[in-house]
C-alpha positions in Angstrom: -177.1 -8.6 11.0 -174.5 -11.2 9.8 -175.5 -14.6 9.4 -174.3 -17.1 11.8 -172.7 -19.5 9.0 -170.9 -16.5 7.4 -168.9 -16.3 10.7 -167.8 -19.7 11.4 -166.9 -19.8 7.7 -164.6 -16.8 8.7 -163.3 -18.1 11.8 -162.7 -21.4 10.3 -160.9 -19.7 7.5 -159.0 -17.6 9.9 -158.0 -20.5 11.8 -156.7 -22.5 8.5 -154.2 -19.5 7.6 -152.8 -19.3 11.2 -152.3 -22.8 11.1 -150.8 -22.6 7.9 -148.3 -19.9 9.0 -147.6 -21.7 12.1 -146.5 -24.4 10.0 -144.5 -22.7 7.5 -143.1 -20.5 10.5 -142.3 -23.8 12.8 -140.7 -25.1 9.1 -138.5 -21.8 8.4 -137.4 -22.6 12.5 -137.0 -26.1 11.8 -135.0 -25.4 8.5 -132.7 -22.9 10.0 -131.9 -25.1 12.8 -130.6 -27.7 10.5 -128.4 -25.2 8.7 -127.2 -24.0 12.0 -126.5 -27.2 12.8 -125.0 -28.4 9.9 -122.9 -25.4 9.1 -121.9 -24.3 13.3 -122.3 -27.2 15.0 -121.3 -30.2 12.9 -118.6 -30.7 11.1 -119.2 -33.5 8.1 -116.8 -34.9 6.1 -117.4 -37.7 2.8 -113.4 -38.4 2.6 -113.5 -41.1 5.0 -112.8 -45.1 4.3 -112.8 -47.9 6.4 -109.2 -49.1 6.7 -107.7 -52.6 7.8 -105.1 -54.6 7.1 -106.5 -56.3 3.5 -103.4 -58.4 1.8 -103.6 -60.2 -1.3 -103.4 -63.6 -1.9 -101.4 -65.1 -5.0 -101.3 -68.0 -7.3 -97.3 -69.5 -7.0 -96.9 -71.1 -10.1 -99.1 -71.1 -13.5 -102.0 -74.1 -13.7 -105.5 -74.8 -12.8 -107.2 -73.7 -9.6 -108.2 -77.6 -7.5 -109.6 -78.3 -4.4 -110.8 -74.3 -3.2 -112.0 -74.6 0.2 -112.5 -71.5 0.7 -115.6 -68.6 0.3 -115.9 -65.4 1.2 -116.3 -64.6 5.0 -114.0 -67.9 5.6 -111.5 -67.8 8.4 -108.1 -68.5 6.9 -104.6 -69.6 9.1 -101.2 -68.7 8.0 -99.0 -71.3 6.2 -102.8 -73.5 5.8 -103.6 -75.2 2.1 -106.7 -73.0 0.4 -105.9 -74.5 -3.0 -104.0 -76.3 -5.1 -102.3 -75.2 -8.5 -102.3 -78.0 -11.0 -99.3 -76.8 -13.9 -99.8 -79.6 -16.6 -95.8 -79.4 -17.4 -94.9 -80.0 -14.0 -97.4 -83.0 -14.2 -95.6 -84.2 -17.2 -92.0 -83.4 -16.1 -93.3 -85.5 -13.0 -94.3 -88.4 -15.5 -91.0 -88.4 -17.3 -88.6 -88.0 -14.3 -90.5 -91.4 -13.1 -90.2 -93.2 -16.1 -86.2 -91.7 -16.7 -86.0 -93.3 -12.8 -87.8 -96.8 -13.6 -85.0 -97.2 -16.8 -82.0 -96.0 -14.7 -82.9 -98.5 -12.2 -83.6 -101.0 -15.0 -80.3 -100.5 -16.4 -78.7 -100.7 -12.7 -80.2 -104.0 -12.5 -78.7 -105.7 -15.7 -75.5 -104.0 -14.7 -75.3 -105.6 -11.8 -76.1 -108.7 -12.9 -73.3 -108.4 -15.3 -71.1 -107.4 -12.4 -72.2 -110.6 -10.5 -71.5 -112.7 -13.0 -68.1 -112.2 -13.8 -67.7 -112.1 -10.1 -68.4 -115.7 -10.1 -66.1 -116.7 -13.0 -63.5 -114.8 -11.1 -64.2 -116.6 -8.0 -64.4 -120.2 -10.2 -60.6 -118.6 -11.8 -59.4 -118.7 -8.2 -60.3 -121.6 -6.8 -58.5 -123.6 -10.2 -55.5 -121.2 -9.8 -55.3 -120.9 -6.3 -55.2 -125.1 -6.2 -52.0 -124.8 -9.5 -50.1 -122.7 -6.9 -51.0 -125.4 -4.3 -49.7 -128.1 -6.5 -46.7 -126.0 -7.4 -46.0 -125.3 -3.5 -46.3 -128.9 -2.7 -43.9 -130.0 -5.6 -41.6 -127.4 -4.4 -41.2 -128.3 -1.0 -40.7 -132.2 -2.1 -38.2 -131.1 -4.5 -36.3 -129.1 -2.0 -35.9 -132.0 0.0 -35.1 -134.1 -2.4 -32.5 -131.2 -3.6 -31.1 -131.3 0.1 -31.3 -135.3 0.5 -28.8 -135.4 -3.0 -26.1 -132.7 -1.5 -25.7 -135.3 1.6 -25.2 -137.9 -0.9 -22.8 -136.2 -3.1 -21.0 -135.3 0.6 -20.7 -138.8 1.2 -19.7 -140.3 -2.0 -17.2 -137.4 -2.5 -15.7 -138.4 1.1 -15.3 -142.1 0.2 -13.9 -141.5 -3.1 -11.5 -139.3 -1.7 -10.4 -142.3 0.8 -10.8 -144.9 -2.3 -14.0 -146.4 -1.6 -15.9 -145.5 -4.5 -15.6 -145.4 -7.7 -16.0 -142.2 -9.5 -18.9 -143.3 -11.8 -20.8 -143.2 -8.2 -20.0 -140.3 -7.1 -21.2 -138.8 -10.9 -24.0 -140.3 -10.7 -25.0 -138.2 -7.4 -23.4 -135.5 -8.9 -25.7 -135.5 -11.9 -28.7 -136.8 -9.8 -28.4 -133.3 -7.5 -28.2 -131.0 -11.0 -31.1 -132.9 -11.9 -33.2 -131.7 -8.6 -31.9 -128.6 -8.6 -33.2 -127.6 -12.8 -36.3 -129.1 -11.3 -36.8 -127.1 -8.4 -35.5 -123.9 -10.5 -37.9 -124.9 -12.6 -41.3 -125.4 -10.1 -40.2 -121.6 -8.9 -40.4 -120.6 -11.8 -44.1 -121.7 -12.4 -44.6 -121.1 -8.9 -43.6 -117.4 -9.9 -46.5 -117.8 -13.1 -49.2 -119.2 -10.4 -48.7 -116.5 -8.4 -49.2 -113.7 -11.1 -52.4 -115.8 -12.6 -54.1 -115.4 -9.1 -53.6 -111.8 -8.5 -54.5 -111.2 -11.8 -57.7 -113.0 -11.4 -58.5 -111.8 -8.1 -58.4 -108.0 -10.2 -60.6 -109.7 -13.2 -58.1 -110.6 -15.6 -58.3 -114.5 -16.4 -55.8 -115.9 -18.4 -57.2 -118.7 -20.9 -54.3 -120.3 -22.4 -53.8 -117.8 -25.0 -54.8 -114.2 -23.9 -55.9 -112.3 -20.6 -59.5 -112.0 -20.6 -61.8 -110.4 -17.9 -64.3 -107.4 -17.8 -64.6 -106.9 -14.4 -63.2 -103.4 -14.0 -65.2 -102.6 -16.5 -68.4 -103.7 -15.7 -67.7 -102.2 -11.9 -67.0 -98.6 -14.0 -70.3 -99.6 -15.6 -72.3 -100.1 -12.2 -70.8 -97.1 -10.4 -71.7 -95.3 -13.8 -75.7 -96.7 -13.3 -75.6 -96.1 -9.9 -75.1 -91.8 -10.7 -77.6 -91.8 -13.4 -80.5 -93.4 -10.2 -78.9 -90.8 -8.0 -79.6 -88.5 -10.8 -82.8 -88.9 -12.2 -84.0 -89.4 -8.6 -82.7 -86.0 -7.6 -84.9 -84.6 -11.1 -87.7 -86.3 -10.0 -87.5 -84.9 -6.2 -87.3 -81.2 -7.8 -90.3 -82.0 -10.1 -92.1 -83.2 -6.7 -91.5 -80.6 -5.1 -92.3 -78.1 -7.6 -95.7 -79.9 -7.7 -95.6 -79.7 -3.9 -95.1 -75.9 -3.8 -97.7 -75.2 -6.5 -100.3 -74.3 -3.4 -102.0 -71.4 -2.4 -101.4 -70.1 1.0 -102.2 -67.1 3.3 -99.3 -65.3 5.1 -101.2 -64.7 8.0 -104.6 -65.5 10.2 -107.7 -63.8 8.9 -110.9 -63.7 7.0 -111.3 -64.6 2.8 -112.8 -60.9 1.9 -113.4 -61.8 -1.9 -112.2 -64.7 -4.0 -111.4 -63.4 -7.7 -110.3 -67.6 -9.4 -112.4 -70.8 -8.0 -111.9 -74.2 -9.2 -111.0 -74.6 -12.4 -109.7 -71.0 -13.0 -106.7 -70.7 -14.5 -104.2 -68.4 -13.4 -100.1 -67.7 -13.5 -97.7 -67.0 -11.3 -98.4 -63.7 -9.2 -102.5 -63.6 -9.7 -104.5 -62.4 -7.1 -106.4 -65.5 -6.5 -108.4 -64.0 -3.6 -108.2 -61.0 -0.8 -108.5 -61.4 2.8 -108.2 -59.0 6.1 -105.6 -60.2 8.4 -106.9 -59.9 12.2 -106.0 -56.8 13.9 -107.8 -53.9 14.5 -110.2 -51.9 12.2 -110.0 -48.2 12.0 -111.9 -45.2 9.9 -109.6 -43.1 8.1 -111.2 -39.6 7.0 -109.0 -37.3 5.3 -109.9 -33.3 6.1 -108.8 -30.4 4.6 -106.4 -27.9 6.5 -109.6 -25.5 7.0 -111.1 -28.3 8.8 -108.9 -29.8 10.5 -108.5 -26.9 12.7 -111.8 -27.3 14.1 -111.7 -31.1 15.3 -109.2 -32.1 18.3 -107.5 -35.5 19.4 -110.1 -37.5 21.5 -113.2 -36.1 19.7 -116.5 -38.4 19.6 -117.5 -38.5 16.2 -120.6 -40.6 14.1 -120.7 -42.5 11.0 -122.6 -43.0 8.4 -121.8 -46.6 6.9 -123.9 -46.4 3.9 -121.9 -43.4 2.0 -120.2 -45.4 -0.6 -121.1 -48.3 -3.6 -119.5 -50.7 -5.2 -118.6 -49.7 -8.6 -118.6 -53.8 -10.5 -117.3 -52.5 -13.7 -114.7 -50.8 -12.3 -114.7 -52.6 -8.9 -113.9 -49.5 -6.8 -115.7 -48.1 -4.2 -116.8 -44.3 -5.0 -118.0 -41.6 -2.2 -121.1 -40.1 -2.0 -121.4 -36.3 -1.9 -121.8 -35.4 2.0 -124.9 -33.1 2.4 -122.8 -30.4 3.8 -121.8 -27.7 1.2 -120.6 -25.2 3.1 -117.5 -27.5 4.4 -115.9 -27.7 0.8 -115.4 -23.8 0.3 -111.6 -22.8 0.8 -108.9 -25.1 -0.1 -110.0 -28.6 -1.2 -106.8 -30.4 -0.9 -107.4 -33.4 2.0 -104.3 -33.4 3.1 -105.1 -33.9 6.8 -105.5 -37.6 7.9 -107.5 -38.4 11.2 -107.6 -41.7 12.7 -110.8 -42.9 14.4 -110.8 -45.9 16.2 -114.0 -47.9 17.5 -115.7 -48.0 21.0 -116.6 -51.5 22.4 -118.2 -54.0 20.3 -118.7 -51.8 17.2 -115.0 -52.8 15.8 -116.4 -56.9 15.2 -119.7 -55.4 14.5 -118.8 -53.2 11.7 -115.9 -56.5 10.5 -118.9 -58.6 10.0 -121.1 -56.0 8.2 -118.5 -53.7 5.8 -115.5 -54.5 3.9 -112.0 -52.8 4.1 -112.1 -49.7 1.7 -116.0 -49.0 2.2 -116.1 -45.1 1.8 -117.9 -43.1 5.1 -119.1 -40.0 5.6 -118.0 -39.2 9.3 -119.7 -36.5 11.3 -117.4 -34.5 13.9 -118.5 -31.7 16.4 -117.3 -28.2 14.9 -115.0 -26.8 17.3 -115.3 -23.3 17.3 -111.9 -21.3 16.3 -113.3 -17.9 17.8 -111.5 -17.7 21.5 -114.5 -16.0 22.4 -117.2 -18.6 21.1 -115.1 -21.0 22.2 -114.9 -19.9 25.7 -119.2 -19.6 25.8 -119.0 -23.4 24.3 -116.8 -25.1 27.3 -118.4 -22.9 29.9 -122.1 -24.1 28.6 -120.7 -27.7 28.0 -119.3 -27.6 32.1 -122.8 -25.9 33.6 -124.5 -28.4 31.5 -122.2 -31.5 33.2 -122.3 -30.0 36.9 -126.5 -29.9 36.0 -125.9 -33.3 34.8 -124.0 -34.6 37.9 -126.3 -32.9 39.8 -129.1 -34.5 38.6 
């Protein structure tokens, strides 16, 4: 007869290997599901990236990165100052265009007051010649009556001598008195004529001083107009220096969001660094790139699942690299991706996933296989429409 703790030893022993068989069958079940699943029913593909519309932005002119405002994640509007670019040459181009400006202006003044004063000894040379003609003019007019007084006289005495009485030293005497007047009064024209000249001369800036014509007034006007185009200049070189400065900014072309910033303050850069990248708004999308084998098997308006956290950051290199999906049988056949399939985002995933991930994050995306056997494929939409009316049913 057996003893009693012999059997449950046995029956507990028996029991230990069925569970252990149970488990090992229920993990061969388990197992085979998955690589049913993974190689019939899913279709999984690493090639994918997050995609949006990522633009550079770039330093305009060489210098020193001042005043960044901006960090990654910062919302950024088109045409708006993120920083300025201080170029020391402009700066000292600046300084020098001043300081040419301040002497042109310096040189206007004295110029000027050149100009001015021979102005005024022009205006003093008028006012003495102007009163010489004066005199003249007066003298002129008294001789000219004095001239015309004499002829009535000579008349006169000519008439009476002519009837006998007058003698002829009289009428002489007015004879010679009349020639007299008239050299005097050809005379006074004559300086009239000389007055006349000396006053348009001065009033053109030629003063006459006895001697010589003097004057510099044409000269000194050349002079001034002369000053007046260097100003005109060096405040034209200054403007393009000031506006070169102006210019030396950094800008976005369009609203969006400061993704990475590769120069802060007190970088130096040159013309045409990246100084920092952002994603202009619009809409974010996955691109996954299939082969031709696999494309076949995924149709437009298919749901499909992501898997965000298939790609890293390579720093060294800064690239993003994929992650091998965990799918081998997908990759057998031609390995060219050459097929490019859009996804786009349902509801509130799109700003969820601009918040989280970066343009050019690699994905693995996970499709439903569509079946390419007519006959498969048939069973599949016939189970997948008993399975909705059950649904709606329900």
């Amino acid at each position: 007869m057996s003893n009693p703790t012999t059997k449950a030893r046995s029956l507990a022993r028996r029991v230990t290997t069925g569970l252990l068989w149970a488990a090992a069958g229920g993990a061969a079940i388990v197992y085979g599901g998955a690589l049913v699943y993974a190689n019939v029913v899913r279709l999984e593909v690493d090639a994918a990236v997050i995609a949006g519309a990522v633009e550079p932005i770039r330093a305009t002119a060489d210098g020193v990165m001042l005043g960044v405002g901006i960090k990654p994640g910062s919302p950024v509007t088109s045409g708006n100052r993120l920083a300025k670019i201080l170029d020391p040459e402009v700066e000292r181009q600046v300084s020098l265009s001043s300081i040419q400006l301040e002497r042109a202006r310096h040189e206007l003044r004295l110029r000027e007051a050149e100009l001015a004063s021979e102005k005024a000894k022009r205006d003093d040379t008028l006012i003495v010649t102007q009163a010489e003609l004066k005199v003249v003019q007066a003298e002129i007019a008294s001789l000219e009556e004095q001239v015309a007084t004499a002829k009535t006289r000579v008349e006169r005495f000519g008439g009476l001598f002519a009837q006998g009485f007058a003698a002829r030293h009289k009428l002489e005497d007015q004879t010679n008195e009349l020639a007299v007047l008239n050299a005097q009064l050809s005379r006074a024209r004559i300086v009239e004529e000389q007055r006349r000249a000396l006053v348009a001369s001065a009033e053109a800036g030629r003063f006459f001083d006895g001697s010589r014509i003097i004057g510099r007034l044409a000269e000194l006007e050349a002079a001034v107009r002369r000053a007046l185009a260097e100003v005109d200049v060096a405040t034209e070189e200054l403007r393009v220096w000031q506006e070169r400065r102006a210019a030396a900014v950094v800008t976005a072309s369009a609203d969006g969001r400061i993704m990475r910033i590769l120069h802060g303050e007190g970088s130096v850069v040159r013309a045409g660094d990246t100084v920092a990248v952002y994603e202009r708004n619009g809409e974010r999308t996955i691109n996954a790139f299939l082969t031709q084998s696999e494309v076949v098997r995924i149709a437009v308006g298919d749901a499909a699942t992501i898997d965000r956290a298939a790609g890293f950051l390579d720093d060294v290199e800064s690239r993003y690299t994929w992650r091998q999906a965990r799918d081998s049988g997908v990759r057998q056949g031609d390995v060219d991706r050459t097929a490019r399939v859009v996804l786009r985002l349902d509801g509130d995933q799109g700003e969820h996933l601009r918040k989280e991930l970066e343009p050019g994050t690699p994905a693995v995306v996970s499709f439903q296989r569509r079946s390419i056997d007519t006959v498969l494929g048939d069973f599949r939409a016939a189970h997948k429409s008993d399975r909705q009316s059950a649904e709606s049913r329900l």
